[in-house]
N, C-alpha and C positions, 0 to 999 in steps of 0.2 A: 119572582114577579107574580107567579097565579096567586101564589098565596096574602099579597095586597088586594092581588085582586077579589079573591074569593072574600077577603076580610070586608071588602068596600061596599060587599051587596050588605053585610048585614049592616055593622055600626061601623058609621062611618068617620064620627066623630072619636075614635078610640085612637084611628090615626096621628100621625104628627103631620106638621102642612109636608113635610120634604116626602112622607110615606104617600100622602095624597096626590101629591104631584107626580112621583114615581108612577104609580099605579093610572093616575090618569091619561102621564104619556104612555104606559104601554096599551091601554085600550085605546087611546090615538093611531099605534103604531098596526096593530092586530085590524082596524077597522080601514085605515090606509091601503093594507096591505090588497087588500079584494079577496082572500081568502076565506073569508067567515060566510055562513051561511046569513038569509036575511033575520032567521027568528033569532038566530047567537047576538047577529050584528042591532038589534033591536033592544038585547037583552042588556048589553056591552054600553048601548047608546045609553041607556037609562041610568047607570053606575055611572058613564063617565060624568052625567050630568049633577050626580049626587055629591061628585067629588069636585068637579068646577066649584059647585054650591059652597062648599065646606074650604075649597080654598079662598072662594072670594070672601067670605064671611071673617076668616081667618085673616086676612088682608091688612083686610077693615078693623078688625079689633086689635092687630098691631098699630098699626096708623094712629088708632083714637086713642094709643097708649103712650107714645110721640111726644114728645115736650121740647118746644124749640127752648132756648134757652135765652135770658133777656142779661144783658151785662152794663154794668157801667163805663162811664169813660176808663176807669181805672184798669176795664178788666174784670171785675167781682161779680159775678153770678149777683142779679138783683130779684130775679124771680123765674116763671116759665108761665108758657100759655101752650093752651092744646096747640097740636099740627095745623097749618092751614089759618091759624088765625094772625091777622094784620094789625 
């Protein structure tokens, strides 16, 4: 776990979302805990916020990658339109 963690200060986009997430719950878990001093817990807050970032973005570029799928009566795939579209 330090070692996502220590990975998340520099790039943090080198991550996988499951690695970012990992790493995000454990400076969740370390900042819950009330143990950290305030400059660690400051230091912790700033990475976890680097990695929210990286997962929401990550999210989101799944999502827009998404393709509902459109069929006909028969069954036959007729085309696809992005996520969320009506």
């Amino acid at each position: 776990m330090a070692e996502l963690v220590e990975n998340a200060v520099g790039d943090t986009g080198a991550l996988s979302f499951e690695d970012a997430l990992r790493a995000l719950e454990g400076i969740v878990r370390r900042l819950e805990s009330g143990d950290v001093p305030l400059d660690e817990s400051i230091t912790l807050y700033a990475q976890g916020e680097k990695l929210r970032q990286q997962c929401v973005a990550r999210l989101q570029d799944a999502e827009a990658r998404i393709s509902k799928l459109t069929v006909d009566a028969s069954g036959a795939i007729t085309g696809a339109q992005p996520f969320g579209a009506d």
